[in-house]
N, C-alpha and C positions, 0 to 999 in steps of 0.2 A: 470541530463541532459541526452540526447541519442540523438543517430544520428538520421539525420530527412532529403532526399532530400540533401545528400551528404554532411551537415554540421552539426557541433557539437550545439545540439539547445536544450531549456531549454524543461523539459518534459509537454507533455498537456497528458488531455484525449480526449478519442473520443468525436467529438463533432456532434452535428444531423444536419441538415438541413434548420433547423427552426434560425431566427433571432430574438431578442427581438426588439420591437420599443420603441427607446426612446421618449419619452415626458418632459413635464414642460419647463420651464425657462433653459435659456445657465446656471443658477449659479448652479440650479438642475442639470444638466446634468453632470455637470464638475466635481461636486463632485466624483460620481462613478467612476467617468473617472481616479481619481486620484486614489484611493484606485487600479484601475483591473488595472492603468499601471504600479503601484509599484510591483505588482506582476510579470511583465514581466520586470522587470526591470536589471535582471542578464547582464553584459555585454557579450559581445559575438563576435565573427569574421565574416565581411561583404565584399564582394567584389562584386559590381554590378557598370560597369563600364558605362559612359553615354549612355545613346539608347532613346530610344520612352518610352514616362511614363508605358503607359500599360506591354510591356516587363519587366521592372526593376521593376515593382508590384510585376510579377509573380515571379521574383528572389528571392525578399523580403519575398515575403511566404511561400518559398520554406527554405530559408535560416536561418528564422527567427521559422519555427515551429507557422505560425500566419496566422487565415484566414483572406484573406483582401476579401473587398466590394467595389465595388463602379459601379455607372452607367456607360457605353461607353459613351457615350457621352458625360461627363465631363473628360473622358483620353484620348480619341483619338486626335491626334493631338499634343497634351502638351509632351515635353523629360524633361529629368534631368541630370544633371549634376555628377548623383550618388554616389557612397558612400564606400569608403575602410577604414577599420580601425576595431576595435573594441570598438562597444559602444552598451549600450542597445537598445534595437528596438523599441522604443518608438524615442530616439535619432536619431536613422538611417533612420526611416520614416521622422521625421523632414527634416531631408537633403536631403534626395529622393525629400518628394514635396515643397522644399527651390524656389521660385520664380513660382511657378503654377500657385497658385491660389485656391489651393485645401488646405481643413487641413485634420485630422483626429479625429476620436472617436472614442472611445474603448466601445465594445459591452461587453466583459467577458476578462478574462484573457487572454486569446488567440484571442479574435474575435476582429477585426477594420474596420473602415466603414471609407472610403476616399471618400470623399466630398467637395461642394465649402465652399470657406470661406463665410457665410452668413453675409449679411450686416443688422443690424436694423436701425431703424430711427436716425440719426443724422450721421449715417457712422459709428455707433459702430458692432464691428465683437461680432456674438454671437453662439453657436453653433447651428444649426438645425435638425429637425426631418430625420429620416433614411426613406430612402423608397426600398423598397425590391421587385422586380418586375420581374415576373415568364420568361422564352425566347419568350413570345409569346407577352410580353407587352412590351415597348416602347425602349428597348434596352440595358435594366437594366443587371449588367453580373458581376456575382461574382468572380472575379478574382482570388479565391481560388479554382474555376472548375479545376485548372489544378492537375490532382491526385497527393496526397501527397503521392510521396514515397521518398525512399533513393538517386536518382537517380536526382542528380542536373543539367541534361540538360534532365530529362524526356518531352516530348514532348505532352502527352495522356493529351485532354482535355483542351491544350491552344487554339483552335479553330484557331491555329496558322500555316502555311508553312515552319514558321523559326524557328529553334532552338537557344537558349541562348548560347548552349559553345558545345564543341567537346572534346574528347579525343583520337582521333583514330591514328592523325597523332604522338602525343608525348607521350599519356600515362599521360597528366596532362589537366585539365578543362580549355579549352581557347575557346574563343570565336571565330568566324569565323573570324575577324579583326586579333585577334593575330596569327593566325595561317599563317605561310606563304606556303602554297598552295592551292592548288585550291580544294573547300572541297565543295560538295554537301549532303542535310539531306533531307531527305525525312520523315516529319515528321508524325504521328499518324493522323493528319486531313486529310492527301494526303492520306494515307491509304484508310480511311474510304470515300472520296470524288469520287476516283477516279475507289474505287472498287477493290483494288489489293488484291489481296488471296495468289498472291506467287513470289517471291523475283526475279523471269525473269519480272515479270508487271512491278513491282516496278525497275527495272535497265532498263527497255525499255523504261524509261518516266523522264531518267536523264539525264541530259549533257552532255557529253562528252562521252556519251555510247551507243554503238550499238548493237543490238541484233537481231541476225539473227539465224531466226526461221529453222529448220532442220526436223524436225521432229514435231509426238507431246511432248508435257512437258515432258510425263514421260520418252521418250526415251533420248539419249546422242547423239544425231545427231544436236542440235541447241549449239552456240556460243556466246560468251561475248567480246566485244572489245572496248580497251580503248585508243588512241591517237596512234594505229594504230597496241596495242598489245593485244592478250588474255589476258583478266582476268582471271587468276586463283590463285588470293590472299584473303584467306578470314578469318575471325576473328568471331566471337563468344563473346558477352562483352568484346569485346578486344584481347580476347585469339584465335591466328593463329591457322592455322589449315595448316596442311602438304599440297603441291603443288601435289601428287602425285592423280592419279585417283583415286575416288571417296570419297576422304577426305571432300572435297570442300560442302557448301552449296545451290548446285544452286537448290535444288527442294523445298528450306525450304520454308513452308506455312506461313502468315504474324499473324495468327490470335495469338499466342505469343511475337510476338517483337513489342516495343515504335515505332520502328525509325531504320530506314538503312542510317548509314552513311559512303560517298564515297569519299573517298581520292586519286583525281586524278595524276597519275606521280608515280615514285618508291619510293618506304617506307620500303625500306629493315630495318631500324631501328628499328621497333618495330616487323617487321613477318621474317626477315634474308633472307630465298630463296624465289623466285617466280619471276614473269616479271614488265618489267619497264611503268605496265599498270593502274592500279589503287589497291585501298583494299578496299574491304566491310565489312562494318563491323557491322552486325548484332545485337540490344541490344535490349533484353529479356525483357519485363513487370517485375517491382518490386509488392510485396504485396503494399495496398494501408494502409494509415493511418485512412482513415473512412471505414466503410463497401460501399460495391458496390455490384449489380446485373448488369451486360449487357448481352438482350437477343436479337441475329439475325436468321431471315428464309430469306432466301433467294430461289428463284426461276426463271428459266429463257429460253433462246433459247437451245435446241439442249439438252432439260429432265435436266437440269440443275438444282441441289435441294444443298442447303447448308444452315447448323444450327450451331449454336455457343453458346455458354455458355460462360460469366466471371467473377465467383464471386470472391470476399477477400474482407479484412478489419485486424480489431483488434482482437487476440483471447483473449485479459486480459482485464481490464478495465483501467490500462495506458496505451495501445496501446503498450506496451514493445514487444509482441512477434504478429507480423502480417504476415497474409498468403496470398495465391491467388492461384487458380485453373483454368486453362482454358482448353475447351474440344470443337472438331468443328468436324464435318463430311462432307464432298462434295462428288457426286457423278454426273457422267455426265459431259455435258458442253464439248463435242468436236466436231467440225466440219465435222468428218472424217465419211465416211460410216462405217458400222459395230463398231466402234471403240467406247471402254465403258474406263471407268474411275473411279477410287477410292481411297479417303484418308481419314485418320483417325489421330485425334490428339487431345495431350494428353500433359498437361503441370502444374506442381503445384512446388511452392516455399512458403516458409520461413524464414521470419527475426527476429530475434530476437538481443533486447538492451543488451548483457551481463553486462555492465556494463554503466557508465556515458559517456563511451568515446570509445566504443568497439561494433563494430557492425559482427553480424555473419549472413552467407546467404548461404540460400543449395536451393536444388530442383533439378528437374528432368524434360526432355521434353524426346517425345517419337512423332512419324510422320512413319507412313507404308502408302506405295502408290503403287497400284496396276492399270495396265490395262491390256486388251485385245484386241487383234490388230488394237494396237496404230501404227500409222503412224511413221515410223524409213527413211524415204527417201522423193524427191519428185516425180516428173514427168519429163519426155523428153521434152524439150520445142520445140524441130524438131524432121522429122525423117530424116534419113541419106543421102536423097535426096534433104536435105535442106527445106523440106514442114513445117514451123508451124504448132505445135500443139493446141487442143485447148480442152484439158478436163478442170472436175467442178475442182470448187475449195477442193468439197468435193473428192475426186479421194481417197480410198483407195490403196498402195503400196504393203502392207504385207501380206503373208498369214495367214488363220483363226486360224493356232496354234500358231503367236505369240501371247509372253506374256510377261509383265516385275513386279518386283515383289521388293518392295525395303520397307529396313527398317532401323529405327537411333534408337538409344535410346541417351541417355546424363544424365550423371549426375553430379551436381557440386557442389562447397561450396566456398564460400570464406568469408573472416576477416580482418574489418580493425581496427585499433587502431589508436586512437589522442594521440600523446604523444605534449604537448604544442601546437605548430603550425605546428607541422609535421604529415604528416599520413603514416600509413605502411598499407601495402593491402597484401595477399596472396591469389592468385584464385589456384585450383584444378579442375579439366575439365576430365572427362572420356567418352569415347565416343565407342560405338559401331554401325557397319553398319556392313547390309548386302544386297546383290542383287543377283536376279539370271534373268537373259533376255536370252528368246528362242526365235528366230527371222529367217524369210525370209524375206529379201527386195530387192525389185526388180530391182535389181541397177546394173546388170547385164550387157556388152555387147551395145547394142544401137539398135534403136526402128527402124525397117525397112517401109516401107510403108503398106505394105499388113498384119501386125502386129505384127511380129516374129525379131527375133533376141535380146528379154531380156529374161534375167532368172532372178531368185534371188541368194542370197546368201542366205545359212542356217549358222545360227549361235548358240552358246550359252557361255554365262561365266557366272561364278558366283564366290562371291567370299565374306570372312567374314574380317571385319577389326575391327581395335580395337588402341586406342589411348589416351595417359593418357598426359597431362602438366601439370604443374605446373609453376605458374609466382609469383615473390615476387618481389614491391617494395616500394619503400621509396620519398616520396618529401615532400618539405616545403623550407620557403622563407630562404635564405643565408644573404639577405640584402649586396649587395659588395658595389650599388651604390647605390641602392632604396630598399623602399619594397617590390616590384616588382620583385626583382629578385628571382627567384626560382631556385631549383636544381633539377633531377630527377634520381634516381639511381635505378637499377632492376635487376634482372639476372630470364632465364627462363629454360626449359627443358621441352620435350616432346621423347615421345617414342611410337613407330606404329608398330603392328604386324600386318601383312595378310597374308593369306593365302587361298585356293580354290580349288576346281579341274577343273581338265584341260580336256576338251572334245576337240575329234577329230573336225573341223569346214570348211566351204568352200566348200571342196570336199571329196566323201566318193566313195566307190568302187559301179559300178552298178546304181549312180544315177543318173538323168537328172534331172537337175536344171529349161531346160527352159519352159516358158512359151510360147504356144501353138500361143494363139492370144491376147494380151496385151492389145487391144480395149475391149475385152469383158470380159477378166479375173477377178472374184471377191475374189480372196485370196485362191479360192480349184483347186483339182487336184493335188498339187505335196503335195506329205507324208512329216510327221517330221520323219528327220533321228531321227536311234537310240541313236544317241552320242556316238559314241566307247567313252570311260574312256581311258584317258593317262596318270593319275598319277596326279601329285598335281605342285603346282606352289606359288609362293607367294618373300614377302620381307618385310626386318625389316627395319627402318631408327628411327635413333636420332641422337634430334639437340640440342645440350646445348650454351648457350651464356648468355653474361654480357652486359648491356647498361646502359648509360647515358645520361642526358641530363640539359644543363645549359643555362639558359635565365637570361640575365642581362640587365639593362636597364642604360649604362653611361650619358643619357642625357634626359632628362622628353620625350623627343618628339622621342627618338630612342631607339630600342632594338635587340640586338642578343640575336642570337642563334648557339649554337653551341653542335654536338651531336657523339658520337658513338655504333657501336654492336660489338664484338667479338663472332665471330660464330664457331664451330666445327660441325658437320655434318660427318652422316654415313651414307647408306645405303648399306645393303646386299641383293642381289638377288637369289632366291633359286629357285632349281628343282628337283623334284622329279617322274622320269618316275616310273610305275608299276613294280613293280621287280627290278629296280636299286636304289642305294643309292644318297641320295640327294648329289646335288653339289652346292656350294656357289660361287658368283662372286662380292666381294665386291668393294665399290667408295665409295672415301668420301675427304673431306675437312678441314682443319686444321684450324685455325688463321684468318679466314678471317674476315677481318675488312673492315666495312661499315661505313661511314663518314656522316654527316650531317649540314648542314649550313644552316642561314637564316638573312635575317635583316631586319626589320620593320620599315620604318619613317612615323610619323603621319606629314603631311604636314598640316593641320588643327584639328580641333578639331573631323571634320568628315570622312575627307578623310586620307588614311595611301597608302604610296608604297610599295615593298614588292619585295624581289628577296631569291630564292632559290637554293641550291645544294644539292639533296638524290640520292640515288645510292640503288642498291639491284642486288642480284645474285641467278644462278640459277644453282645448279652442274649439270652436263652431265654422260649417261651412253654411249655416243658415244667413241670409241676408235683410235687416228689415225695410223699411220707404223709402229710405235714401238710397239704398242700393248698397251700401257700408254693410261686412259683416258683423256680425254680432258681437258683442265683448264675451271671453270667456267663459263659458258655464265655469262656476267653482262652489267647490263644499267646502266647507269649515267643520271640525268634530273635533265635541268638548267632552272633554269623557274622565270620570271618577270612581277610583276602584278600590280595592281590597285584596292584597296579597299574602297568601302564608305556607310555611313549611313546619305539619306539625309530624306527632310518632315521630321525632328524630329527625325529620327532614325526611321520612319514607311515602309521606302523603304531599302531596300539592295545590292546594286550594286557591282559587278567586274569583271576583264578583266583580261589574263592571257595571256601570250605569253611562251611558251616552245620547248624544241630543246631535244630529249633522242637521246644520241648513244649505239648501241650497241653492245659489243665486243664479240668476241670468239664465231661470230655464226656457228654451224656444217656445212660444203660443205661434199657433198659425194665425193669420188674420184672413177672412174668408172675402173672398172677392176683391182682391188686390194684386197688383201685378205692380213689381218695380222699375226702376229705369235699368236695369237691365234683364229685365226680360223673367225672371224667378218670382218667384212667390217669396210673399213679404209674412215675417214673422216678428213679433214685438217678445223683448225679454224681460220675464216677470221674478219675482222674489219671492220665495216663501215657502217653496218645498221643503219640507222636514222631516225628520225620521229620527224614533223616541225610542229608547228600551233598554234594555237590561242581557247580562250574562252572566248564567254561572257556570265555573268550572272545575273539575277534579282532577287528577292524574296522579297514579303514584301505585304503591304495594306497601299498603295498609298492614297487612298481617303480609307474613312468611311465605312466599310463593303464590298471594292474591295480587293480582294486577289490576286496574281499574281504568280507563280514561273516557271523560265523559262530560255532557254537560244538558242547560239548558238555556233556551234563551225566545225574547219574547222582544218584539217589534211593530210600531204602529209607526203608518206611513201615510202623511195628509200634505194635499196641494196646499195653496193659498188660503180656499174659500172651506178645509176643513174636510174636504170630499179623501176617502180612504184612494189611495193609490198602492198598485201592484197587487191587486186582490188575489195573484193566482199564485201567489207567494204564502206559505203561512204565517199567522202572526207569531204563534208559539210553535218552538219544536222542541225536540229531546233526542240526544245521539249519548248513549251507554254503551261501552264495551266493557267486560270483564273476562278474566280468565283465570285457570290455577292450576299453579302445578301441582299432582297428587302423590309426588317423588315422599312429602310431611306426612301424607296421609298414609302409606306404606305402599303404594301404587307408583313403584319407580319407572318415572319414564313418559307416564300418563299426562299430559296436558290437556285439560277442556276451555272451552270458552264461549261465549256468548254475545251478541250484540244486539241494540231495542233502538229501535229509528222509528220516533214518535211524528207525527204533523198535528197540527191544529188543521179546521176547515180550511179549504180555499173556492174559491167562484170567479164567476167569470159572467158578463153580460151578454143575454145570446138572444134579448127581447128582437132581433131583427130579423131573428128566425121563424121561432117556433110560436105555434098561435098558445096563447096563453100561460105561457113561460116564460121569467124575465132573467133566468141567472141559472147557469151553470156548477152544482158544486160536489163537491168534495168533499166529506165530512170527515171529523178526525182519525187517524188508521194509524196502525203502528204495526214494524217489519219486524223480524223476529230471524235473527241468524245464527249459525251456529258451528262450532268448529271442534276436531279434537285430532290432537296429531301423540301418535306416539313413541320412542326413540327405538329403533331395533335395535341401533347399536350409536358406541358413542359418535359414530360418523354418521350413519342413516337414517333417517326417518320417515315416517310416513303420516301424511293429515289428512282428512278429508273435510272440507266447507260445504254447508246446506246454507246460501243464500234463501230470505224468504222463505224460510223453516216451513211455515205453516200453509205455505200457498195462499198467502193471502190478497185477493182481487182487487186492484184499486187503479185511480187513474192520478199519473205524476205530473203533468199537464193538461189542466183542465180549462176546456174553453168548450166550442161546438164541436171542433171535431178535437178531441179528447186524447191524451197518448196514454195507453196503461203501464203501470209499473210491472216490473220483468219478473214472469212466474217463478217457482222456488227449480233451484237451481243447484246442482249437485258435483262437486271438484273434488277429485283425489292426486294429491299430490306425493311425489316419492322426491324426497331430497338427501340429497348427500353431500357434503365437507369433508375437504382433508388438507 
């Protein structure tokens, strides 16, 4: 046996591409049939809970270590009632298609072809011929496309929006029904559909997320917000990643990860610190179990060139030890005048079966992204006489010597073990970053009529970081009331060194920052200062903690949950001027306990309710009177919802209602100086954030795709006053798409996607004479895609981002950032 797709599955070999067709008579047929299922006949562990037939297929193959067959259009439409227990897979397929309509036949040991049951003359069922039919012929679609790896909610290749199960919110494989919050995936077909290259695309085009553009990509000037908080919680196969600056992966490039899954609301349970906004959580491409080639050129608006490579498969001839490599290059593709762009990346992994029950997993990724005066700010939307402005949208800000310069490397491994029904997992995670940004932006002061009165800011930091975890844990079923019920037990540890030097910034002696005439300035005339050297700078932090988590089921139709973290936390802040000894100023946190609640009732077989209570904290380095830092900022998010799987389980619906409070936020106090020398800040109660989500995902009809939603957020301090105005309160994120293979247009895919905003604004009375607010009024983007197959291995797409060219600003304040003009990609892919 070896693991296969996240379950303990008997062993195959690699198998090729090619089907055999069977012929003769149903008693010829059956024969064989009998001998290749006795061969598969080991029993084994199943859990594939009812949905849409075609999904609990791809479970089944997954699960089962078995490639299934069958036409779409004899699964589309048809659910099951599916299958928990342990029985051989011949058995489990039985149950799966128990009341369809469909049987099956065994092609070889591992190969099965699901099919109708054929009728012969009298009404006798007899078995019939296979038919194998390429993606350009009549809709034939081997439900074993989706890559075989280890990774039992992998995504790559189900030609799917939805994903089968989640781990992010508990650290155990639940399905979006079992989980009770609010969970968005974004799976491998959205990827590839919609064109996203890197993890801002990909969170601009999710629910409950906003993203407000700042800058370009590579700068730190754009924004993440979730139910009316920063996101800056993010995971890696699960594994957190520290809250602190530039821990986080918001630059990562898509062409290594399945699937980005988002868990909206606080999750302190599985990441301890960070905001009560959502988690990302990024999961990596496994080696596949057959060999694969995937090769993409892309080319497009504004010198835009990008190439990709994805090979793996098996390196033995049982597939015991399999690899995969991915390698991609982009360069280009910015809006901005003068402004160039470049990234390079670099990713290969290894699996290997140690034993029957023992699986081991390393690899490394690697991502450097460079530009040259890249956009770090936007524009004056007035000048100080209150006149609208009205430059392009291409408006460079910065001068010709910025530069920004970034680089990750990663290495990891992890090992699970089956012991009976239980599994133990250990990940290890090592991570290195570094950046270094030299920058002017022009963000100076404010914009006079005749063109004077901005300067820029000169800047620069740099800084190297480094990061090791380690996560160990343990689940499997307890059985209290069912067998359903599971345990999950874990404990983690992580430990962060940075450090950098520290350059003089802002202001230096002798120089003039402004700018001359801001109408006609192209980024020259003011020199890069030298950077006087101040000495070094940096900080350690480690977080160790122990979790659990227990899901019991006292009545078929209801389930808890109930969970906690024990968190310790440190971090030390160091300085180090030129000629003096470094000085240390440490914070840290003890015992902190993070609680976790949930409860699930299936009100039908399709529909489930669903209320929850997560919490998460975030330590402060503010200090108030005493000189004492602060107690933890923490959120608390109570949230109540509605889940359902209707058309057969081909649609995905839900609705969510949420309320975060949040305590110990820092107030400044003006005119106060502590005993130790900082500024004093008192911590108050009562920030909240109120709203709702709705969501869809699924294929409604026959080759309609859908994933989408809306959602709507009010955010008030204490005294009632609106917080994060330049956020919206309502948005809308639609994608659809269809394939026109039904409509007699074999081959044809179109699609379409609508990114709505409500107002946003911003206070800018300290500017402009008789203006008090900056806004933004409601705008919706408009995208569009259609790819179609030359052949069954090639295709070709093309994306029009912002279809209609429509002119808006994504960050709105005084100086303003615009959203990125309509934008045009052709893509040429191939598989084999």
């Amino acid at each position: 046996m070896r693991l296969m797709n996240g379950r303990w599955n008997t062993r195959r070999r690699s198998m090729g591409m090619a089907f055999l067709l069977a012929t003769g008579s149903g008693v010829a047929a059956f024969a064989p049939a009998l001998a290749m299922a006795q061969e598969s006949a080991s029993a084994q562990s199943f859990d594939i809970p009812a949905q849409s037939l075609p999904d609990a297929l791809i479970l089944f193959g997954r699960q089962a270590g078995i490639e299934v067959t069958a036409e779409s259009v004899n699964t589309r439409g048809r659910s099951t009632q599916g299958v928990s227990g342990t029985f051989a897979p011949a058995d489990a397929l039985s149950q799966l298609l128990a009341g369809t309509g469909l049987t099956f036949r065994w092609q070889s040991a591992r190969s099965v072809v699901v099919e109708p049951v054929p009728q012969a003359a009298g009404g006798a069922i007899q078995l019939g011929p296979v038919r194998v039919e390429g993606s350009g012929g009549s809709g034939a679609v081997a439900l074993a496309s989706p890559i075989r790896t280890s990774d039992l909610g992998a995504t790559e290749g189900t030609g799917s929006y939805r994903s089968p199960v989640t781990t992010t919110a508990l650290r155990m494989p639940l399905t979006l029904r079992e989980t009770p919050q609010s969970v968005t995936v974004i799976t491998r077909q959205r990827i590839e559909d919609q064109n996203i290259t890197e993890i801002a695309q990909a969170l601009a085009q999710t629910v409950g997320i906003n993203y407000n553009l700042g800058g370009s990509p590579d700068s730190d000037q754009s924004g993440l917000y979730s139910r009316g908080f920063e996101v800056n919680n993010w995971q890696v196969d699960g594994i957190a990643r520290p809250t602190a600056y530039g821990f986080g992966d918001g630059y990562a490039d898509m062409a290594i990860y399945d699937r980005v899954e988002v868990i909206r609301g606080a999750s302190g349970l599985l990441n301890g610190s960070g905001n009560p906004s959502a988690t990302v959580n990024l999961v990596r491409k496994r080696a596949p179990g057959d060999w694969q080639v995937q090769l993409e050129a892309q080319g497009g608006s504004w010198d835009y060139v990008r190439g990709q490579v994805d090979v793996g498969g098996p390196l033995d001839k049982d597939g015991r030890v399999r690899a995969r490599a991915v390698a991609a290059y982009q360069d280009g593709g910015l809006n901005i005048d003068r402004a160039t762009s470049r990234r390079s990346i670099f990713y290969g992994t290894v699996e290997a079966d140690l034993t029957e029950t023992t699986l081991l997993r390393a690899g490394v990724d690697y991502l450097n992204r460079s530009a040259d005066d890249a956009n770090m700010a936007g524009v004056p939307i007035v000048t100080t006489d209150g006149t609208p402005t009205d430059f392009s949208r291409s408006r460079n800000t910065v001068t010709d010597w910025t530069r920004y310069d970034r680089d990750s490397l990663s290495a990891f491994a992890s090992i699970e073990q089956k012991l009976g029904e239980w599994s133990l997992r250990a990940d290890l995670d090592w991570t290195r970053k570094t950046y270094d940004m030299v920058f002017g932006y022009a963000l100076r002061g404010a914009l006079n009529a005749d063109g004077t009165g901005v300067g820029i800011w000169p800047g620069r930091w740099a800084d190297k970081q480094r990061m090791t975890s380690l996560v160990s844990t343990a689940s499997g079923p307890l059985r209290i009331f069912s067998d359903d019920d599971l345990l999950m037990v874990g404990a983690s540890h992580y430990a962060t060194k940075e450090g950098g030097d520290d350059y003089q910034i802002w202001y230096f002696d002798g120089y003039d920052p402004s700018i001359p005439n801001y109408y006609d300035w192209q980024g020259g005339g003011l020199p890069e200062p030298d950077w006087p050297y101040l000495g070094q700078f940096g900080n350690n932090e480690k977080q160790t903690a122990a979790f659990a988590t227990l899901r019991v089921k006292p009545l078929p139709m209801l389930s808890v949950i109930a969970g906690g973290r024990l968190t310790d936390w440190r971090r030390e802040y160091w300085n180090q001027p030129t000629g003096e000894d470094r000085t240390v100023s440490p914070t840290s946190v003890k015992g902190e306990f993070t609680p976790y609640a949930g409860v699930i009732l299936d009100v039908t077989s399709n529909v489930s309710l669903y209320a929850s209570y997560t919490s998460i904290f975030s330590p402060q380095s503010y200090r108030d009177a005493n000189g004492e830092y602060l107690d933890p900022l923490t959120g608390k998010n109570y949230e109540i919802g509605a889940k359902a799987e209707l058309m057969d389980g081909r649609l995905a619906l839900s609705g969510a209602w949420f309320n975060i409070r949040q305590s110990n936020f820092p107030v400044y106090v003006p005119d106060a100086v502590g005993p130790t020398g900082d500024y004093v800040y008192e911590a108050v109660d009562g920030t909240r954030s109120e709203g709702f989500e709705l969501e869809a995902t699924g294929e409604p009809l026959p080759g309609w795709k859908i994933s989408g939603g809306f959602n709507h957020v009010k955010v008030e301090d204490r005294d009632g006053a609106a917080l994060n105005t330049q956020v919206p309160r309502d948005s809308l994120r639609f994608l659809t798409s269809y394939d026109l293979t039904g409509a007699g247009v074999r081959g044809l895919t179109v699609g379409g996607n609508v990114l709505w905003n409500s107002r946003t604004y911003s206070d800018i009375s300290y500017v402009a004479d008789g203006l008090t607010i900056a806004e933004q009024k409601a705008y919706a983007v408009v995208d569009a895609f259609a790819r179609y197959a030359l052949t069954p291995n090639l295709s070709l797409s093309v994306n029009a981002s912002n279809l209609l060219d429509k002119r808006y600003y994504s960050s709105v304040a005084y100086f303003a950032t615009f959203g990125e003009a309509r934008r045009i990609v052709g893509t040429l892919r191939a598989k084999f």
